[in-house]
N, C-alpha and C positions, 0 to 999 in steps of 0.2 A: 854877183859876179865879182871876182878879185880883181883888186887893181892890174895885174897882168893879163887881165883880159879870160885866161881861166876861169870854167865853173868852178865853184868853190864848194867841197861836199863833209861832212860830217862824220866819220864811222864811230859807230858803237863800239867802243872796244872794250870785250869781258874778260881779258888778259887769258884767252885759249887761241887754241889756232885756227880754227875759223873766222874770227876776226881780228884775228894776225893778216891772215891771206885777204880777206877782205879787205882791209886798209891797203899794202900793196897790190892788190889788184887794180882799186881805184886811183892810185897812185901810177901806175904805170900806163892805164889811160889817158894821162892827162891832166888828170883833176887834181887840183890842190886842195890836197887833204889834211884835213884837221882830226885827230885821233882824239875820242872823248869818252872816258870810262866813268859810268855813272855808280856810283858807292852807294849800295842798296843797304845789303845786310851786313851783320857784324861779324866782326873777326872769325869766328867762328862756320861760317857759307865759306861753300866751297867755290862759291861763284858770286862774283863783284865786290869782291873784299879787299882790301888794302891790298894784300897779299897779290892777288890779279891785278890791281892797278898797278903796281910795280913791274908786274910783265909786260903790260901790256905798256908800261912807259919805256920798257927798256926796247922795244919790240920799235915803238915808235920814232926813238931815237936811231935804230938802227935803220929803219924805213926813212930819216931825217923830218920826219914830218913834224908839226905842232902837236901836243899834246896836253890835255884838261883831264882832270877830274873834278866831277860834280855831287855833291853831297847832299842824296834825297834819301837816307837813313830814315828820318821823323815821317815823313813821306809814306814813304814803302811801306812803316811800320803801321801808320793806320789805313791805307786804300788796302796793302795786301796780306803782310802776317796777322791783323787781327781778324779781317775778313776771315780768313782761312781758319781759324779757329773758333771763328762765328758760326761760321757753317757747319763745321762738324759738330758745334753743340746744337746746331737744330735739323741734326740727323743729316744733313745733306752730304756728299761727296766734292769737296771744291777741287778747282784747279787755277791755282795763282798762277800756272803761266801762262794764262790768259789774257789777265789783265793787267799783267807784269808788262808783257809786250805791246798787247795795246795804248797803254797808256804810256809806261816809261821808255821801254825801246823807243817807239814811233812819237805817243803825244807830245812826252814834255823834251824826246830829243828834238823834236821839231823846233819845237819853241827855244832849247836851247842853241840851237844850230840857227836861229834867225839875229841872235845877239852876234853871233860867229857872221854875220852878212853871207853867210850860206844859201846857196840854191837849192838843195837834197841833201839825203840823210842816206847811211850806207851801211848793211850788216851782215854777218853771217850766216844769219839763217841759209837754211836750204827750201827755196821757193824760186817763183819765177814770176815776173810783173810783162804784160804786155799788153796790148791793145786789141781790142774786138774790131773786126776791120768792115764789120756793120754795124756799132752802135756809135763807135769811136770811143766808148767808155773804157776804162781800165780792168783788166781781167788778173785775178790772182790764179796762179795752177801749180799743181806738185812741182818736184824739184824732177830733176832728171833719176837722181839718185832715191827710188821709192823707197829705200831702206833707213834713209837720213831726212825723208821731208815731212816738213814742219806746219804745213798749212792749218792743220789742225790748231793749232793755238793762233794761226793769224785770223780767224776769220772776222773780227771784229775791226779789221782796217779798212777807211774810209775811200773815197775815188780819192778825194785830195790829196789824204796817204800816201795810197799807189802810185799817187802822180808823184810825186818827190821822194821817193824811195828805191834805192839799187839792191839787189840782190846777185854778187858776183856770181855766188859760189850756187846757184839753181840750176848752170848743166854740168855742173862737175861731181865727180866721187870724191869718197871721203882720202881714200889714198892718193889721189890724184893733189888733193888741201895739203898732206901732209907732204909730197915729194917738194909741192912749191917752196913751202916754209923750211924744207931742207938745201934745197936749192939757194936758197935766199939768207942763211943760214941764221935765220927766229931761233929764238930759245926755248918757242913753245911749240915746236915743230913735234917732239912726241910729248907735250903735254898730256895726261890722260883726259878725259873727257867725263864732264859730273853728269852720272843718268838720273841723282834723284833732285829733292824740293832743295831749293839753294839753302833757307833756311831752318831745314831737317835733315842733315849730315850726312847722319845717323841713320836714316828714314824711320825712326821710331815718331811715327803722326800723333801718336795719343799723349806720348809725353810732349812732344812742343806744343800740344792743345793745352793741358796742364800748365805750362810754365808760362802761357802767354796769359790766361783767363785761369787765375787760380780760383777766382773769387765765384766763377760761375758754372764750375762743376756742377752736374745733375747728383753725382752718387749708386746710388745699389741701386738696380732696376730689375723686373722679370722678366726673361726668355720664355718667348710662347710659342705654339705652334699655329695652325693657322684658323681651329676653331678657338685659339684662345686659352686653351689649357696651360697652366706654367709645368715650362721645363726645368727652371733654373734660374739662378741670378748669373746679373751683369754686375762691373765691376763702375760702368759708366760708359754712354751712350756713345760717346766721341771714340770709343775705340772696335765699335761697329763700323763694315759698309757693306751696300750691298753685294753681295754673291761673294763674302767673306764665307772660307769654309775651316779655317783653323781657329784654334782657340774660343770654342762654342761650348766644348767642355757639359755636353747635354746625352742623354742617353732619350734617341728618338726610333730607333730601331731602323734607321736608314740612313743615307749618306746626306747632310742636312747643311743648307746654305741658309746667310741671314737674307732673306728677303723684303725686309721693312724694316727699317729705322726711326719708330714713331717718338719723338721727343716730347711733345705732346702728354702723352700718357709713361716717358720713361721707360719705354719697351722697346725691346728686340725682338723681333716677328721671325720666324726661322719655317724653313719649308724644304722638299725637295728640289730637284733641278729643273721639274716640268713647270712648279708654282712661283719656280722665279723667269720664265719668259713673258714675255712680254709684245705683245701685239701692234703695239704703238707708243707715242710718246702727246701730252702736251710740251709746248715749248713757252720759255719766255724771254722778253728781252733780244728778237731775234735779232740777227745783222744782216743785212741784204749789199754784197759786196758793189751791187750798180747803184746801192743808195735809196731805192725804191720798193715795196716786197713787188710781186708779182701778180696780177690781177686774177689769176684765176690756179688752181691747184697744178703744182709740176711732178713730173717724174724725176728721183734723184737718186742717188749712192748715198746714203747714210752712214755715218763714223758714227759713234757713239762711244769710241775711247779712242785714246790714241792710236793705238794699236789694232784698233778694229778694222779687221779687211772692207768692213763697210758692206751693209745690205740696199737692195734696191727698194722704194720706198714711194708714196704718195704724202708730196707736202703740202698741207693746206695752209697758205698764210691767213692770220684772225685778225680782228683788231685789237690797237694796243702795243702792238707788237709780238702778238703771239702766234702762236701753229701749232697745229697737230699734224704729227708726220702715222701713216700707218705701213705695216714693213710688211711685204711679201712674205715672209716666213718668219715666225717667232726669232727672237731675240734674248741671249737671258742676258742676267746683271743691267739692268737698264737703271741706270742709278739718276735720283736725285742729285742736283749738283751738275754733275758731269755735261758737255756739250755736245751736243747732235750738229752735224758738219755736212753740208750738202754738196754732193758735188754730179758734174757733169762731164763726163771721163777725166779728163785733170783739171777742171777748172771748178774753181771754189764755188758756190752759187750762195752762199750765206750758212747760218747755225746759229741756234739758239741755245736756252741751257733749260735741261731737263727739269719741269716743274714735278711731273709725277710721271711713272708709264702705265702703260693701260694692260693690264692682262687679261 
C-alpha cells in the first residue's frame, strides 16, 4: 500500500497500446501506478526493445505516472530464445510465449513490483480473473473479445498469480483500446500490433535457430514416407513442423504433409492428411489453474494452437504431472512442443505441453 493510502500497482508496459490503456485504466481507478517496461530482446524485437521502452516512457509521462525499465536481456536469452531453438533441434514445435508470460510478465514482474512495495501487477492482455463463487479459488476465462484472447498462453499462472493480477482490458474490444488511447491522446494509439516471435521479426524460425545454436545444427537428413522409404533430403530438422505442407519438395504422388519430426534418427516422416490426425494426446508438465489436477478424468474443450477452435475431449490427469487427453473426433497437426489448453465454456481449467499424439 502507498503512503497515500492507495493500492499501489505495477503495469507491464510493452510500449503498444494495450498496455498504454492498461496503465490509464488502472490509473483512473484509483491506483497508483507504477509503468515498468521489462527489456527482453535486442534491438532488433519488435516487442520490448529500447525502442518500445521509449513509447511506453513517453506514454507514461503523459499518463504522469512513475516509470522503470528492467533489464532481463541475459535472462530471456537463456529461459527463452535458447529454449526455443532447443526445441526445434529436438524436433518439437515451441512456444516462447508461454513462458515469456509466465515467468517474466507475471513471475519476475511480481517480484519486481514487490521492490516497488506494490500490491498487484497489471497488463494488457486480453483475459479475465474472477472468483469461483463455490470454491472461492481464482478462475481465469476468455476475454470478452474471442478474436483478441489470450488464455492460451496464460494457462501456466498460479492462484497466487491470479490473486494479484488485473486484466483491464478482458471486457473490452480492440477498437474500443484504441478510441481510449485516442481519446487520451497516447502516441501508441494506432501503434501497429507485432503478430509474430518477438525475437523472429522476420518469422523466418529456421534461421534464428541457426544464429542462436550455430554449433548444434543436425545437417542433411532423409524425407521418408511412412513405411520408411526415402523420398528425399532435408536441408535440417529445425526447419520442419508438424502439418508443414510447403517446402517438402518430394514427388509422393499425393498432397503430402510432415507428420513426424524424428531428431533421433535425423528424419522427416511425411504422410497424407488422414496420417497426420490424431486421436489424442499424452501431456507433460501439466498446469492445473486451482493448483491441484483433478482426481478423477474430466470432460473439456481442447486448444491445441492458438488458433484452434478447440475440440471437446477426455482429460486424464497421470502422475508426475502428466495426461492424456482423448478427442472426440480426430485432430490433425497435433504437434509436439505445442500446448493442449483445457477449458470449460470460458474458463481455463489447465494445459499441458504435447509430449507425443497418439494416432
Amino acid at each position: 500500500m502507498s503512503p497515500a493510502g492507495r493500492q499501489r500497482v505495477v503495469v507491464a508496459m510493452s510500449g503498444g497500446v494495450d498496455s498504454s490503456v492498461a496503465a490509464a485504466l488502472m490509473a483512473d481507478r484509483g491506483y497508483e501506478t507504477i509503468g515498468v517496461t521489462l527489456h527482453l530482446a535486442g534491438s532488433a524485437s519488435r516487442c520490448c526493445s529500447l525502442v518500445d521502452a521509449d513509447d511506453a516512457r513517453r506514454v507514461a509521462e503523459r499518463l504522469g505516472i512513475r516509470f522503470f525499465v528492467a533489464n532481463y536481456t541475459e535472462r530471456f536469452r537463456q529461459e527463452v530464445v535458447e529454449a526455443f531453438a532447443d526445441a526445434y533441434l529436438a524436433g518439437r514445435t515451441p512456444i516462447p510465449c508461454v513462458p515469456c508470460n509466465s515467468r517474466f510478465k507475471f513471475e519476475y514482474l511480481t517480484e519486481r513490483a514487490r521492490v516497488f512495495g506494490a500490491d498487484a501487477v497489471a497488463s494488457g492482455h486480453y483475459a479475465r480473473v474472477d472468483v469461483d463463487p463455490e470454491t472461492g479459488l481464482r478462475r481465469l476465462r476468455r476475454a470478452e473479445d474471442a478474436s483478441k484472447d489470450q488464455t492460451y498462453f496464460l494457462f501456466e499462472l498460479t492462484q497466487a498469480q491470479l490473486g494479484a493480477v488485473h486484466f483491464p482490458l478482458g471486457g473490452m474490444k480492440k477498437a474500443e483500446v484504441r478510441a481510449v488511447a485516442r481519446r487520451l491522446g497516447l502516441g501508441t494509439a494506432d501503434k501497429p500490433e507485432s503478430q509474430e516471435i518477438c525475437f523472429v521479426p522476420d518469422g523466418d524460425y529456421a534461421a534464428a535457430v541457426e544464429r542462436i545454436r550455430p554449433a548444434a545444427l543436425p545437417g542433411e537428413g532423409e524425407i521418408v514416407d511412412g513405411r520408411g522409404r526415402v523420398l528425399g533430403r532435408h536441408g535440417g530438422i529445425h526447419r520442419f513442423t508438424v502439418g508443414q505442407r510447403r517446402g517438402l519438395a518430394v514427388a509422393a504422388g499425393e498432397r503430402t504433409y510432415v507428420t513426424t519430426v524424428d531428431a533421433a534418427r535425423n528424419r522427416v516422416r511425411v504422410g497424407s492428411a488422414a496420417a497426420l490426425r490424431a486421436r489424442g494426446a499424452d501431456l507433460e508438465c501439466v498446469s492445473w489453474v486451482a493448483g491441484e489436477p483433478p482426481t478423477r478424468p474430466l470432460r473439456a474443450a481442447v486448444r491445441v494452437r492458438h488458433r484452434h477452435a478447440g475440440v471437446h475431449a477426455d482429460v486424464e490427469p497421470r502422475k508426475g504431472g502428466r495426461a492424456r487427453i482423448r478427442f472426440d473426433e480426430p485432430v490433425g497437426a497435433v504437434a509436439p512442443g505445442q500446448a493442449a489448453v483445457f477449458y470449460d465454456g470460458d474458463v481455463v481449467l489447465g494445459g499441458g505441453w504435447i509430449a507425443r499424439p497418439r494416432r
